[in-house]
C-alpha positions in Angstrom: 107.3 -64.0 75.6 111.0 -63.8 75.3 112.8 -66.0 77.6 114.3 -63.5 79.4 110.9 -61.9 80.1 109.9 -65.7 81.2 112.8 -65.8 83.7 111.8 -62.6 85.3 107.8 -63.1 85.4 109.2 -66.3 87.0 111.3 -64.2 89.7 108.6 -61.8 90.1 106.3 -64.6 91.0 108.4 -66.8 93.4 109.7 -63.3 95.1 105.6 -62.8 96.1 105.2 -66.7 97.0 108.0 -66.1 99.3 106.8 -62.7 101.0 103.3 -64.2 101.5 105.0 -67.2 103.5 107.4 -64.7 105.2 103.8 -62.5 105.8 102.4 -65.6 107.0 104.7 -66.3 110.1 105.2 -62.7 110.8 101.1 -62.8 111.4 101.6 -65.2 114.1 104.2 -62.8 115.6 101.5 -59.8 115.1 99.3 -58.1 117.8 95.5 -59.0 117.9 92.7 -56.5 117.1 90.1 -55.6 119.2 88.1 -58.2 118.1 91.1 -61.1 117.7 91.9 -60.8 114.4 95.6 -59.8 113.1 96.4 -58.2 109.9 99.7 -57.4 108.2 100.6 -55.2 105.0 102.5 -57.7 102.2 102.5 -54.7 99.6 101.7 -51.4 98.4 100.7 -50.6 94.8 99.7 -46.8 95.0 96.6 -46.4 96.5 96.4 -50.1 96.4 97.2 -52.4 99.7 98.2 -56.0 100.1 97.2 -57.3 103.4 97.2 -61.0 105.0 94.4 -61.0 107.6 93.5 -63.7 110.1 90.4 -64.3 111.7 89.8 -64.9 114.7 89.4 -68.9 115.3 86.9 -69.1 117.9 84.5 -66.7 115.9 85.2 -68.5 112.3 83.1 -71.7 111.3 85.4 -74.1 110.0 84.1 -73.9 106.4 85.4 -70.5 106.6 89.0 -69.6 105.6 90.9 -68.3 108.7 93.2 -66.8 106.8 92.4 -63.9 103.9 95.1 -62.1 101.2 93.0 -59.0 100.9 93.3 -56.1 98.5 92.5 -52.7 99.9 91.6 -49.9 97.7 92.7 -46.5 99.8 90.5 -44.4 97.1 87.1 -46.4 98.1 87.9 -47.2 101.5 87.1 -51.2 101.3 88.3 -54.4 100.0 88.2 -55.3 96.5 89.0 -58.3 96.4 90.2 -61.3 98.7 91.3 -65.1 98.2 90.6 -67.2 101.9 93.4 -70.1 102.4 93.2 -72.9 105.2 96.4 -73.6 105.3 98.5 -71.7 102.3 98.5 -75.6 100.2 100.4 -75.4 96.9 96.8 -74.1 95.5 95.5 -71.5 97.8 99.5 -70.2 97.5 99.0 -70.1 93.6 95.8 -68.7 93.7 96.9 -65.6 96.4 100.2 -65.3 94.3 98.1 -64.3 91.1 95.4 -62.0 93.1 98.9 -60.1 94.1 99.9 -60.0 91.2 96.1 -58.6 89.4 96.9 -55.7 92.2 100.3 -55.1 91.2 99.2 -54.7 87.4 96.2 -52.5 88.4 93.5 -54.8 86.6 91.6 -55.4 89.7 90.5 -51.3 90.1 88.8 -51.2 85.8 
């Protein structure tokens, strides 16, 4: 990889870290479900969407993530895949950064 192409894979990946933080304090600004829960669109890839969900507390055991980066295929109408954070640490960031970035690349639909 050139370093150019370094930098920008760099740029591309701090850009998402930032938007799921920025997505992460908007959720606590967002409406509740019917059922408590609160859900907000990070990206779009086609018919692919980026959403940061929360569960509801009272309903979610605490070995259970509260909070879910979820990828949402439009063309089967159901999640594909989804990474649960507690609390968004320097792991669970990394770890939801790269299943963005799978979706933006397409290799989570093959």
């Amino acid at each position: 990889m050139s370093r150019f192409n370094a930098m920008q894979a760099e740029a591309c990946y701090d850009q998402i870290e930032q938007d799921i933080i920025r997505a992460y304090v908007q959720l606590a600004l967002t409406p509740d479900h019917a059922d408590g829960s609160r859900t907000i669109r990070l990206a779009q890839f086609g018919a692919v969407e980026v959403r940061l969900s929360e569960a509801p507390l009272e309903d979610t055991p605490p070995t259970v993530p509260p909070f879910w980066v979820e990828i949402y295929s439009y063309e089967s109408d159901s999640i594909v895949d989804s990474c649960g954070c507690f609390e968004f640490d320097e792991d669970e960031l990394s770890a939801a950064v790269e299943l963005v970035i799978e979706a933006q690349q397409g290799q989570l639909l093959h």
